[in-house]
C-alpha positions in Angstrom: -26.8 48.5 -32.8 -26.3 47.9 -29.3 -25.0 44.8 -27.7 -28.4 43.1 -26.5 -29.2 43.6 -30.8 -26.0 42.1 -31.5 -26.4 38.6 -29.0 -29.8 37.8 -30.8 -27.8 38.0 -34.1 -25.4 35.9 -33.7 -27.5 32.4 -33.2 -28.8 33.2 -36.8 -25.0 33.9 -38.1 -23.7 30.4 -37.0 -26.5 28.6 -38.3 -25.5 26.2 -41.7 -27.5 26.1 -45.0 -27.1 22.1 -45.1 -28.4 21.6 -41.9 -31.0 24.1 -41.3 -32.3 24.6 -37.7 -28.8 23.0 -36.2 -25.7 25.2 -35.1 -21.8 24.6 -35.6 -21.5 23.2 -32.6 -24.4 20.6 -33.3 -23.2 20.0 -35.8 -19.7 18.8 -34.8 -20.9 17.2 -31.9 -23.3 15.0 -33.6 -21.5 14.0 -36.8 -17.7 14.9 -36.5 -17.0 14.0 -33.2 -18.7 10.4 -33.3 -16.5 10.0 -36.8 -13.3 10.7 -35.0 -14.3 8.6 -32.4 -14.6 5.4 -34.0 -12.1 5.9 -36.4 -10.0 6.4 -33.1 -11.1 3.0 -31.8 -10.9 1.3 -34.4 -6.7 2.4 -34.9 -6.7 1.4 -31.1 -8.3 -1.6 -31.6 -6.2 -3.1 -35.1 -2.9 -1.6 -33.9 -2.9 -3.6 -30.2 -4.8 -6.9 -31.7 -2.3 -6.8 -34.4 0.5 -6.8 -32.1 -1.4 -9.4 -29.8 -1.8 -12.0 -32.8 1.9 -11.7 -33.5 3.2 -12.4 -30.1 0.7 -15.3 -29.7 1.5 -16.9 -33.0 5.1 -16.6 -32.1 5.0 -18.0 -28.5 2.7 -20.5 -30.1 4.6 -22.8 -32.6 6.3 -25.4 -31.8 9.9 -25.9 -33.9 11.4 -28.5 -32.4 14.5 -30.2 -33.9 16.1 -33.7 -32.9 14.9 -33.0 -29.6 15.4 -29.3 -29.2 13.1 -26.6 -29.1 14.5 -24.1 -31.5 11.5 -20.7 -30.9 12.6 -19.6 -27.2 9.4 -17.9 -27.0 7.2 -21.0 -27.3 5.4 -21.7 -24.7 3.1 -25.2 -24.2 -0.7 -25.5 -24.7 -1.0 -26.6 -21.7 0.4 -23.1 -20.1 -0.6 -20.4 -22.7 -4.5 -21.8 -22.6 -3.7 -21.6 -18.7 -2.7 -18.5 -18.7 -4.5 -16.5 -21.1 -8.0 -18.5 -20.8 -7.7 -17.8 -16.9 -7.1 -13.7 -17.5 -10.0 -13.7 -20.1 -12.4 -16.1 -17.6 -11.3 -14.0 -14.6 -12.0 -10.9 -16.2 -15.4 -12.2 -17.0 -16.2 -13.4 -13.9 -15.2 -9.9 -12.6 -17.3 -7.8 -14.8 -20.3 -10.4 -14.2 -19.6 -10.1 -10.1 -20.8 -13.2 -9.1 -17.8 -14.5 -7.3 -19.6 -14.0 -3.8 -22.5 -15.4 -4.8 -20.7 -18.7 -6.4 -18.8 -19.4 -3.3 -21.7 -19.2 -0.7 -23.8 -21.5 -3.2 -21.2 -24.0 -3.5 -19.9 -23.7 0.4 -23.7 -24.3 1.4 -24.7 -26.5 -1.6 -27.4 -24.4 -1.8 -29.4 -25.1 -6.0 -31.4 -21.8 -5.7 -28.2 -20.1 -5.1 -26.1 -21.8 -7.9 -28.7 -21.0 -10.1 -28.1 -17.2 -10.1 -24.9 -17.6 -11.2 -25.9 -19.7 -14.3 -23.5 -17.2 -16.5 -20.8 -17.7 -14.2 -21.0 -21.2 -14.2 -21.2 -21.3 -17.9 -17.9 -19.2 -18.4 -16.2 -21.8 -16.1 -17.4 -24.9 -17.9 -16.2 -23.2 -21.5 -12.6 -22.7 -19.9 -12.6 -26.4 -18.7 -13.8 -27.6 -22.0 -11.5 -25.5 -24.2 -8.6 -26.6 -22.1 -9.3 -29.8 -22.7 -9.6 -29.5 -26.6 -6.9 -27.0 -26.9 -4.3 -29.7 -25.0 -5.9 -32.9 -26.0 -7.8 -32.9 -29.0 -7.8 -29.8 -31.5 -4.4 -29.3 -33.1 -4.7 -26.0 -34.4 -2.4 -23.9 -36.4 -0.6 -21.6 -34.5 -0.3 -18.9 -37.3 -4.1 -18.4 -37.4 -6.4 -20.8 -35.7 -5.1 -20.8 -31.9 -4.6 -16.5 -32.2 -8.4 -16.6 -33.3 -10.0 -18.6 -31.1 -8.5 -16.5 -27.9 -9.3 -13.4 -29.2 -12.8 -14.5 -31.0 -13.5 -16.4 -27.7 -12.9 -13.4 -25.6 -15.1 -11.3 -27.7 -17.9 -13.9 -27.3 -17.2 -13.4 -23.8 -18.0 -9.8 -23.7 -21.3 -10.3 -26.3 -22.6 -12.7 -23.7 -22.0 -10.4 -20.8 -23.5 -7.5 -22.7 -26.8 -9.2 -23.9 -27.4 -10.9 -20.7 -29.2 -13.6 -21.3 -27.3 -17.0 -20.5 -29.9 -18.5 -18.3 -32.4 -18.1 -21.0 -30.7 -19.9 -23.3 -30.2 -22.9 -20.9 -34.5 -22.8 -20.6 -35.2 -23.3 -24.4 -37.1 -26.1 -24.7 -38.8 -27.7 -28.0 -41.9 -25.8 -26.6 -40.7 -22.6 -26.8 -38.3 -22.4 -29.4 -40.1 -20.2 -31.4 -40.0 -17.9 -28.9 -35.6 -18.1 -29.2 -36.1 -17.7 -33.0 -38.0 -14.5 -32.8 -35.3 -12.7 -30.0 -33.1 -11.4 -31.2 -30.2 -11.3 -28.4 -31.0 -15.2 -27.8 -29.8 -15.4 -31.6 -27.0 -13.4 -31.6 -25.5 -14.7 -27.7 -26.1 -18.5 -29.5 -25.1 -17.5 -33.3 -21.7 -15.7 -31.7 -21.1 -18.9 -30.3 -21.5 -21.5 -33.2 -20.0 -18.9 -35.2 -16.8 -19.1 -33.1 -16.7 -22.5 -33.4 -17.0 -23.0 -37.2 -14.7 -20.5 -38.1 -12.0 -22.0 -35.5 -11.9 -25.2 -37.6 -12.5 -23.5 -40.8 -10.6 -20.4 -40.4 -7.9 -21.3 -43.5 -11.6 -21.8 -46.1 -12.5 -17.8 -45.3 -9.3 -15.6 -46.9 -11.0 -12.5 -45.2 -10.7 -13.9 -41.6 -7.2 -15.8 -42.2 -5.6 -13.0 -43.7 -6.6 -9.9 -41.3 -7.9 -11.5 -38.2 -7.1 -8.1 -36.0 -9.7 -6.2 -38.4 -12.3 -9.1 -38.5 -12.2 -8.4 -35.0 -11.5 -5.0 -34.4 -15.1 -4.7 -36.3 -17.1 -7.2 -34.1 -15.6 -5.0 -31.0 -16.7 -2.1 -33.2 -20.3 -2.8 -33.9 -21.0 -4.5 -30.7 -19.5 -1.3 -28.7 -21.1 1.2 -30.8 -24.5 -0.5 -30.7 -24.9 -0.7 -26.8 -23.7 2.8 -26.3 -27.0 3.1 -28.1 -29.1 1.8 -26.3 -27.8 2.2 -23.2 -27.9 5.9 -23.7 -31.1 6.1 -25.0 -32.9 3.0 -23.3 -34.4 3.1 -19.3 -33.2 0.3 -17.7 -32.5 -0.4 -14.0 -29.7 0.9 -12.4 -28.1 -2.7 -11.8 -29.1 -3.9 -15.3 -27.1 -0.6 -16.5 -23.7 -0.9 -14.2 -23.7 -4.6 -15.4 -23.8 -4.0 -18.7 -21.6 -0.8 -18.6 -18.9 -3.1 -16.5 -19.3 -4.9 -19.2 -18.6 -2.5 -22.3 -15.8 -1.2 -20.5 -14.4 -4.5 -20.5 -15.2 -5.0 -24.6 -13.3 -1.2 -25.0 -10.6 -2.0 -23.2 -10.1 -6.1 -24.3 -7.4 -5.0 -26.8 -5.3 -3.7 -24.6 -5.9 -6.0 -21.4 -4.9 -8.7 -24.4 -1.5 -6.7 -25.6 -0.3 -6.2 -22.1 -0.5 -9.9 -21.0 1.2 -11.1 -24.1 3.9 -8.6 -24.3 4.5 -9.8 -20.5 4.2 -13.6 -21.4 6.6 -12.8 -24.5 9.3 -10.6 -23.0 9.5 -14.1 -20.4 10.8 -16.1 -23.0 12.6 -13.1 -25.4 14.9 -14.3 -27.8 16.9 -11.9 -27.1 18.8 -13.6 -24.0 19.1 -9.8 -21.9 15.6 -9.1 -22.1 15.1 -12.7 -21.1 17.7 -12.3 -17.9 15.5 -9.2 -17.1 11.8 -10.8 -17.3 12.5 -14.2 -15.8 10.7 -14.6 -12.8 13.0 -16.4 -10.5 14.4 -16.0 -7.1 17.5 -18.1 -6.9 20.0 -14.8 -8.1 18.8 -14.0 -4.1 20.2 -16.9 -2.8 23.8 -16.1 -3.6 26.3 -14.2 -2.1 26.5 -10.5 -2.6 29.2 -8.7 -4.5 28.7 -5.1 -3.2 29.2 -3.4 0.1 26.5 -1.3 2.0 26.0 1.1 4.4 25.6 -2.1 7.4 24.0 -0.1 10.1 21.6 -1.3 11.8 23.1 -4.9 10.4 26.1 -6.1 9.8 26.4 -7.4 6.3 29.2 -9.1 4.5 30.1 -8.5 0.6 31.1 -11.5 -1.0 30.3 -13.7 2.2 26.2 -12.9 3.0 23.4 -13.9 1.0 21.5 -11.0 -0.9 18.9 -12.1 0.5 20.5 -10.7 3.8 21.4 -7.7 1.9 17.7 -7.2 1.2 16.8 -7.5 4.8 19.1 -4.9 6.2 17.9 -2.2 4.1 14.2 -2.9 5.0 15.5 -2.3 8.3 17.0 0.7 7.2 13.9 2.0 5.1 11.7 1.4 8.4 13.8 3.0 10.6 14.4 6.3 8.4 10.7 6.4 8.2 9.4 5.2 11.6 12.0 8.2 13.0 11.5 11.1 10.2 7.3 10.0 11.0 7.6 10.8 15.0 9.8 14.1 14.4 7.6 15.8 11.6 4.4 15.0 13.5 6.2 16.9 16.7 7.5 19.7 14.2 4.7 19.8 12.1 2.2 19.8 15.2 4.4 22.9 17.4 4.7 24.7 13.5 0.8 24.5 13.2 -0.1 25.4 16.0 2.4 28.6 16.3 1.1 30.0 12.9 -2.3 30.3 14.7 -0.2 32.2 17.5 -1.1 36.0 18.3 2.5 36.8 18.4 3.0 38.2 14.8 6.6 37.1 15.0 6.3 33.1 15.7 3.3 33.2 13.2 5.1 34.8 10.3 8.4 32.3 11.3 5.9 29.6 11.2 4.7 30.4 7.2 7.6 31.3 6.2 9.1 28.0 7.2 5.5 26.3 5.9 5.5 28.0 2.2 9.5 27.3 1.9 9.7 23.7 2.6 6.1 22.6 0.9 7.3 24.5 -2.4 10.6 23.0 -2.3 10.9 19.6 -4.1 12.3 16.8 -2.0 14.8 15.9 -4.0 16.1 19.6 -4.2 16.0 19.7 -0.3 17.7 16.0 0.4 20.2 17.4 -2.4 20.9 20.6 -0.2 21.1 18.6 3.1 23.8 16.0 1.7 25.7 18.8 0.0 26.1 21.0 3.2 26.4 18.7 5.7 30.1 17.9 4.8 30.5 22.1 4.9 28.5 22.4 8.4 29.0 20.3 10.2 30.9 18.1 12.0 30.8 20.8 14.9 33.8 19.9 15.9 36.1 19.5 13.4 38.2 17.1 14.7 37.3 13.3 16.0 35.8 13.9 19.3 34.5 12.2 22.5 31.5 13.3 24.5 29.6 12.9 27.9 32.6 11.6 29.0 32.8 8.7 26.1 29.8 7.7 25.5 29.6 9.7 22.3 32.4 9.4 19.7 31.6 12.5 17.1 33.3 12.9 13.7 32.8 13.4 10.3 31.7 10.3 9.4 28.7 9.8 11.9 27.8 9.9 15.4 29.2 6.9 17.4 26.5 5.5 20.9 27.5 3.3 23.4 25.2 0.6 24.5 24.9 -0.1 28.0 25.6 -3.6 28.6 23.5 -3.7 31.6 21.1 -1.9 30.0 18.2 -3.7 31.4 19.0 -2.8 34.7 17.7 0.4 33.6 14.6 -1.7 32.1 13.8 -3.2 35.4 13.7 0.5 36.9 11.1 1.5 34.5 9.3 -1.5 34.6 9.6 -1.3 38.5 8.2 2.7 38.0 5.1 1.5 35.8 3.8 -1.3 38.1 3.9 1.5 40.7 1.9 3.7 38.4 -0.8 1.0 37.5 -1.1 -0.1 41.2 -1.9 3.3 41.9 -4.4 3.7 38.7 -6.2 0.9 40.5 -6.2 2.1 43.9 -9.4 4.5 43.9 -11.6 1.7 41.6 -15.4 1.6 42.1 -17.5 -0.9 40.0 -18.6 -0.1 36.9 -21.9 1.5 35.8 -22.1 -1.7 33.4 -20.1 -4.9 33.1 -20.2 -6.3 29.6 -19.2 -10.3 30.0 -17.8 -12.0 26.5 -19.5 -14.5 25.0 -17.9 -15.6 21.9 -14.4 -16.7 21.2 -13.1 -13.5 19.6 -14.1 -11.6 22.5 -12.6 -14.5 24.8 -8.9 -13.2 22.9 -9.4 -9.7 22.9 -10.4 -9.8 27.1 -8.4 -12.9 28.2 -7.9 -11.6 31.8 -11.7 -11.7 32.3 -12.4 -14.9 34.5 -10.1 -12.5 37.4 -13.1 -10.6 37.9 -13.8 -6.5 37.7 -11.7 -5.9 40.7 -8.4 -7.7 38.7 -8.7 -7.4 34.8 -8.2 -3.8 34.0 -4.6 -3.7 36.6 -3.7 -7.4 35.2 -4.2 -6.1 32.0 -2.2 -3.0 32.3 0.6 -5.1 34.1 0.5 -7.1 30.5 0.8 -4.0 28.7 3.6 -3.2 30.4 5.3 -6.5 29.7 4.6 -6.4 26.4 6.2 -2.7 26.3 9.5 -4.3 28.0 9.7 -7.2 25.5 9.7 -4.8 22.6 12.2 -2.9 24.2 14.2 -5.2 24.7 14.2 -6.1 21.2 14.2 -2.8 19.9 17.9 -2.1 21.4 19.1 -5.6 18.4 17.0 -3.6 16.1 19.1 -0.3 16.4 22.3 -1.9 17.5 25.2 -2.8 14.9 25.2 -6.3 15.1 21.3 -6.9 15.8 18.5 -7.4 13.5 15.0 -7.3 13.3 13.3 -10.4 13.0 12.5 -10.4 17.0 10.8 -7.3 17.0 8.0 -8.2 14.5 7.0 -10.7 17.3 7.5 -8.4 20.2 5.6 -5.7 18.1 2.9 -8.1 17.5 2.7 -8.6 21.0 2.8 -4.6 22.1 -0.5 -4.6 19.6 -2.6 -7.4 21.1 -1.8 -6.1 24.4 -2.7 -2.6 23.3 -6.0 -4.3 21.5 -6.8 -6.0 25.3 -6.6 -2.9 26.8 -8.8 -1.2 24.5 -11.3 -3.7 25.1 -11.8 -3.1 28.6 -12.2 0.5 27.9 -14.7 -0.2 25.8 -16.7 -2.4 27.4 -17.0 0.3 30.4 -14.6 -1.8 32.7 -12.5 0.7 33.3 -14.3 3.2 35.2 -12.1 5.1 37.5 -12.7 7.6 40.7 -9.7 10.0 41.4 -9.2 11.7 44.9 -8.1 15.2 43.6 -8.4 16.8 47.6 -5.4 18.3 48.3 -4.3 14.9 50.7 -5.2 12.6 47.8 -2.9 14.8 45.5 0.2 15.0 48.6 -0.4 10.8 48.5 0.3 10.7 44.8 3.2 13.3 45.0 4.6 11.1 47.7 4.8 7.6 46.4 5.8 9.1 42.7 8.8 10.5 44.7 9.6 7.1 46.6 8.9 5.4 43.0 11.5 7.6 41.3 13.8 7.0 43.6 13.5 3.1 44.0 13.8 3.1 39.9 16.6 5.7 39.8 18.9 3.3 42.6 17.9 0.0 40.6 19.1 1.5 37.3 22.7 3.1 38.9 23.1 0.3 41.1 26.1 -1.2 39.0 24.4 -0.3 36.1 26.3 2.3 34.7 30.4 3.0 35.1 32.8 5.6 33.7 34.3 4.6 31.0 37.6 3.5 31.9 39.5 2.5 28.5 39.2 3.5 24.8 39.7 0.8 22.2 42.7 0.5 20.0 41.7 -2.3 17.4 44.9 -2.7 15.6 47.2 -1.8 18.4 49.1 0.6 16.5 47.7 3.8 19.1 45.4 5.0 17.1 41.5 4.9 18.7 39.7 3.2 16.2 36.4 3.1 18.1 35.0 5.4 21.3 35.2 4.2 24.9 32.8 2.0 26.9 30.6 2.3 29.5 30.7 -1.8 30.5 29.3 -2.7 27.4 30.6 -5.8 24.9 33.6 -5.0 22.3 31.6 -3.9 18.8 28.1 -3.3 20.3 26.5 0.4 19.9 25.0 1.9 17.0 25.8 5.2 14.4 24.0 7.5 13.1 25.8 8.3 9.7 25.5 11.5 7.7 23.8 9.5 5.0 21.0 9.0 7.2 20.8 12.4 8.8 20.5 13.9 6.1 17.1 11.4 4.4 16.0 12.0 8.1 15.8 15.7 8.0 15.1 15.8 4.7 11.7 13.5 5.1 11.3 15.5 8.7 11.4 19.2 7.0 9.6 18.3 3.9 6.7 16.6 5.7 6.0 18.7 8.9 5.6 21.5 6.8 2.3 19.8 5.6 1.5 18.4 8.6 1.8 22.1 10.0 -1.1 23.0 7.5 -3.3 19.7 8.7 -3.1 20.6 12.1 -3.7 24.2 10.9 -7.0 23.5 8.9 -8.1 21.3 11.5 -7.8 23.6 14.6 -9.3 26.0 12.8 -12.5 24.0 11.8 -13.7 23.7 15.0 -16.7 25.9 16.3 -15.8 28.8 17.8 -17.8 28.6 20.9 -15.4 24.9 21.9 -12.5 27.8 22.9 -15.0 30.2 24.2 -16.0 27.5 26.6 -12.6 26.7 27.5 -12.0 30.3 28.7 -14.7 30.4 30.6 -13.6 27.6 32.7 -10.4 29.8 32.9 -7.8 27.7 31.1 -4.5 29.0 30.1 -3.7 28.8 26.6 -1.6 25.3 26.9 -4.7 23.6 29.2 -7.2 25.0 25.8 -4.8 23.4 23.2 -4.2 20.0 25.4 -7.5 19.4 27.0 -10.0 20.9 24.8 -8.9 21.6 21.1 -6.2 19.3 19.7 -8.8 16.3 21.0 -11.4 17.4 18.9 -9.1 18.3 15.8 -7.7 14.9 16.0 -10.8 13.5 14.2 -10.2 15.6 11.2 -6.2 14.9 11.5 -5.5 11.3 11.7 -7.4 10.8 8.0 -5.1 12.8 6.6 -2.1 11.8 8.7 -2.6 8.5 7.0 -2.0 9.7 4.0 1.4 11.8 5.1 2.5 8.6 7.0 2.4 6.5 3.7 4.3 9.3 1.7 7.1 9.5 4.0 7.2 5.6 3.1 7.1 5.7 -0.4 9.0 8.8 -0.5 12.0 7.4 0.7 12.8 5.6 -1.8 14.2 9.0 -2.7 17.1 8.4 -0.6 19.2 7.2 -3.6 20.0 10.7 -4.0 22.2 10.9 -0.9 23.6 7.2 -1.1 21.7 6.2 1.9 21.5 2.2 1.7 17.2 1.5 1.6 15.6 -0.8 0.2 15.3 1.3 -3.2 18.5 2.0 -3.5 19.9 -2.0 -2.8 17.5 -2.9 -5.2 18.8 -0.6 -7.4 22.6 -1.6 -7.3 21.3 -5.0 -7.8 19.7 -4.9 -10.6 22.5 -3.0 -12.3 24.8 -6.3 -10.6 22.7 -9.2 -11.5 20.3 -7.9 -14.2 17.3 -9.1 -13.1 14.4 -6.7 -13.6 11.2 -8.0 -13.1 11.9 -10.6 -9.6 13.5 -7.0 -8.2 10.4 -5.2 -8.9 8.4 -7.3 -7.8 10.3 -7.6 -4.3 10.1 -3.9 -4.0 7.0 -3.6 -5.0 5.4 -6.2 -2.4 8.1 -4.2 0.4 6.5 -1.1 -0.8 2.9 -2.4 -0.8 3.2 -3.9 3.0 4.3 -1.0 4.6 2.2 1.5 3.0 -0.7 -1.6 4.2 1.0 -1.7 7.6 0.8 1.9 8.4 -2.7 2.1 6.7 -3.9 -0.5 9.5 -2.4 1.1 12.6 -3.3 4.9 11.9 -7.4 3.1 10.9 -7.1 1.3 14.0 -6.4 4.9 16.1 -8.7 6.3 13.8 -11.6 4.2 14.8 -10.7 4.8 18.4 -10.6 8.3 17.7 -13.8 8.8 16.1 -15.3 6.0 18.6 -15.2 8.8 21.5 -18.1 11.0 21.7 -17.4 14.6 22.9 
């Protein structure tokens, strides 16, 4: 028999005597698997509601005894209706999605509007009332009544999102109520409702109920589930009709659960046990004491025993930001120069290139911060013994790299400062009016083009002078940031500054005011040579002009002749900053590990672009390094920044792995505190928000370039 014989065989060989006409698989699919399925659910659905009634009848009776409450897991009636009546309502609210809509109606007082959100409104006046009972009126037992009217009210909640049909309850009149009778959702939304009730009050007269509320339940959640994945697999309705009521079986599925979690969270609060109650307490105040523990201090200088933690906890966001904010600038540079050599010609800097690519992405970062903090004691200092450099203003050693600050540093400001005012004057020299002058009209675009009143001629050179400023101020507060005894509130304002100057000046590009018309004739480009020459000079004399000195002493703290700290180049006893082997090493380790993915980015995106972009570029006979700068990497940036984003935010999440080579972030102080102090949850909780708003932080700023990326049409 050959094999064509054999296929048409086979259909007949898996087909059953007990269900003729229906193979193996249909078999199982139709009748095994839906089985296991709910028997699944329902296991799901008794074990978590079982655990769910016990924690809430616990945290639920009151024991009190000549004044003293003797179950340190009770929690008021006023707090536990608050609490879990606001996650079921809010859940509701969420599935039904009428949030929006409910705030516009009531913000504009608008009837038509409110009456859309007749369900929503109807969930919110059953919280208020059952508050009010709960607290004020109803004494229910806590053993059986109070667990069953949560978790019988929140099922309610999900048989009223799934039928629907709230507002047509509200319209049953005396005429029509023959009409209710005969519907059948009308009577199961209202019948779910009374039933709620009467078995709330009556709960102890029905044994069934009282005894095994979790399977009374679990069953409801059952049929209900199983009966609209019926019909909403096998009936047409529209698509919004259908995501509602999906949202809304989705929330039914998972209502154990949501219910477990919340309680085991409310419980753990008030644990007997008094360490699991040290851990869950959400309170600050631990924060306000001083610290017991020593740090790594640089870039601030914190105190054990004398500074608050909440200091403590300042410093190593500093520390975090800067570790990031460096290794972020150095892999895009290395990842950028790796990405672009791999596409080289040169067989030799291309197979460097992937070789360096395919070792560091396949090596874990924790096995290469490991390897960097292990060697570095072996490798290096370069010179073995403690050294000074540049005549000084370096101190090398084993423990870290030592930098002077210039204590007239600003002098060197002012010659930069003096530089860029030159540069904008000349930017502005050659201006013509633009094609098209776009005047602001409301107050937003009032902020983001403030300088517009001074006319075409002004805004764009007033507006690069602010930039500038703005540039100084931050620099100015960036040396406190990275200096031993600085900090970093300062910057966030001087940052916040450099942005809204940075927002102006993309305005004005935007709004065609900054049309420009550059003399490129030989005399034009002899002008500009010229005055950059003068301006160099001018800046250079301002910045040497008692600005800078040899150093002239080296510091002997204890005055027993040993040099306890590098020389000084005029600058104030203590100031500078370190870099410390701890740091070098999460810096190269975050630098290695992410270039080599930035490398493939940069890679992928070069190579995306249509072949016929380079042709043109060698037509208009550019060397290779006028191609990449003028013509590719500006067009592969679209592709790039997306997924730089996502790089950005793992080199700030993934530095939380620098626990492994002691280096004092915000993970690791967190981490030595909770192993001082005990507290869990509050330390969680601050390093998740720290976490969250940088990862938020760099999301906005790479979005923002994005946009302006993406914004240019080529």
């Amino acid at each position: 028999m050959d094999v064509r014989g054999l296929s048409k065989l086979l259909p007949r060989v898996h087909r059953t005597n007990s269900f003729p006409g229906y193979s193996l698989r249909d078999v199982f699919n139709g009748y095994v698997v839906p089985i296991l399925a709910v028997y699944l659910f329902w296991g799901y659905s008794n074990k978590f509601l079982g655990m769910s009634v016990e924690y809430l009848s616990a945290m639920a009776r009151d024991i009190t005894i000549a004044g003293t409450q003797m179950n340190p897991s009770y929690y008021a009636m006023e707090r536990l209706a608050l609490i879990v009546g606001g996650v079921i309502l809010l859940c509701f609210l969420l599935v039904k999605n009428e949030i929006s809509t409910l705030i516009r109606g009531l913000r504009t007082r608008d009837l038509g509007t409110l009456s859309e959100c007749s369900t929503s409104i109807f969930a919110i006046v059953c919280f208020a009332v059952s508050y009010v009972l709960l607290t004020s009126v109803l004494e229910l037992s806590p053993g059986n009544q109070i667990p069953f009217f949560f978790f019988g009210g929140a099922v309610v909640a999900g048989i009223l999102l799934l039928n629907d049909n709230v507002s047509e309850m509200f319209a049953i009149r005396p005429s029509n109520i023959g009409y209710a009778i005969r519907e059948p959702s009308i009577l199961v939304s209202a019948g779910s409702i009374v039933l709620l009730l009467v078995m709330t009050l009556n709960l102890s007269m029905i044994q069934p109920v009282s005894q095994d509320i979790p399977g009374f339940l679990s069953a409801m959640i059952l049929l209900t589930t199983f009966y609209w994945y019926m019909r909403l697999s096998q009936e047409g309705m529209k698509p919004s009709v259908q995501a509602r009521r999906t949202a809304a079986l989705a929330y039914l599925a998972l209502l154990p659960f949501i219910m477990f979690l919340l309680l085991r969270v409310l419980y753990l609060q008030h644990d007997p046990d008094p360490v699991m109650q040290n851990r869950w307490e959400v309170q600050f105040d631990f924060m306000d004491k001083v610290n017991t523990f020593k740090i790594n201090p640089w870039p601030m200088e914190v105190v054990a025993n004398m500074d608050e933690r909440w200091l403590f906890l300042k410093a190593a966001i500093i520390n975090s930001a800067r570790v990031t904010l460096l290794s972020i600038v150095l892999c895009v540079i290395l990842g950028t120069i790796v990405g672009v050599t791999r596409l080289s010609s040169n067989k030799l800097a291309s197979t460097m290139a992937t070789v360096y690519v395919e070792v560091f992405r396949n090596l874990p970062l924790a096995v290469l911060l490991f390897l960097i903090a292990t060697q570095y004691g072996i490798q290096a200092p370069l010179f073995k013994e403690e050294t000074f450099i540049l005549g000084g203003a370096v101190f090398y050693s084993n423990q870290g790299i030592w930098f002077v600050t210039v204590g007239s540093y600003q002098r060197l400001v002012m010659g930069l400062v003096a530089l860029a005012l030159l540069r904008a004057g000349l930017r502005h020299m050659d201006r013509v009016e633009p094609r098209f002058i776009v005047t602001p009209n409301t107050p937003f675009e009032h902020l983001r083009r403030p300088f517009s009143t001074l006319g075409w001629r002004l805004e764009s050179l007033v507006a690069d002078i602010f930039l500038i400023v703005a540039a100084v101020v931050f620099i100015d507060f960036l040396v406190p940031f990275a200096s031993t005894h600085g900090g970093g509130t300062e910057a966030a304002g001087a940052m916040a500054l450099l942005v809204y100057s940075l927002s102006v000046t993309s305005k004005i590009d935007d709004d065609g005011m900054n049309s420009l018309q550059i003399d490129d004739s030989e005399s034009g480009l002899r002008k500009r040579f010229t005055i950059w020459v003068a301006a160099l000079a001018v800046a250079s004399g301002i910045a040497v002009s008692k600005g800078l000195s040899w150093p002239d002493y080296v510091k002997d703290w204890n005055g027993d002749g040993i040099i306890d700290s590098p020389g000084s180049w005029d600058i104030a006893e203590g100031s500078g900053f370190e870099i410390t082997p701890f740091f070098l090493a999460m810096m190269l380790g975050l630098t290695l590990f992410t270039a080599s993915t930035v490398a493939e980015i940069v890679r992928g995106s070069i190579q995306s672009l249509p072949r016929g972009q380079v042709e043109a570029a060698i037509s208009l006979s550019l060397n290779p390094y006028q191609r990449l700068r003028l013509v590719i990497l500006p067009q592969a940036l679209r592709s790039m920044v997306p997924l730089f984003n996502n790089q950005f935010m793992n080199v700030w999440k993934n530095s939380s792995l620098a626990v492994i080579v002691a280096y004092s972030d915000i993970f690791y102080v967190i981490l030595v505190m909770m192993n001082n102090v005990g507290k869990l949850i509050p330390l969680f909780i601050l390093l998740l928000i720290t976490y969250q708003a940088g990862s938020l932080a760099i999301s906005a700023v790479m979005n923002w370039y994005n946009t302006r990326v993406t914004s240019v049409k080529i």
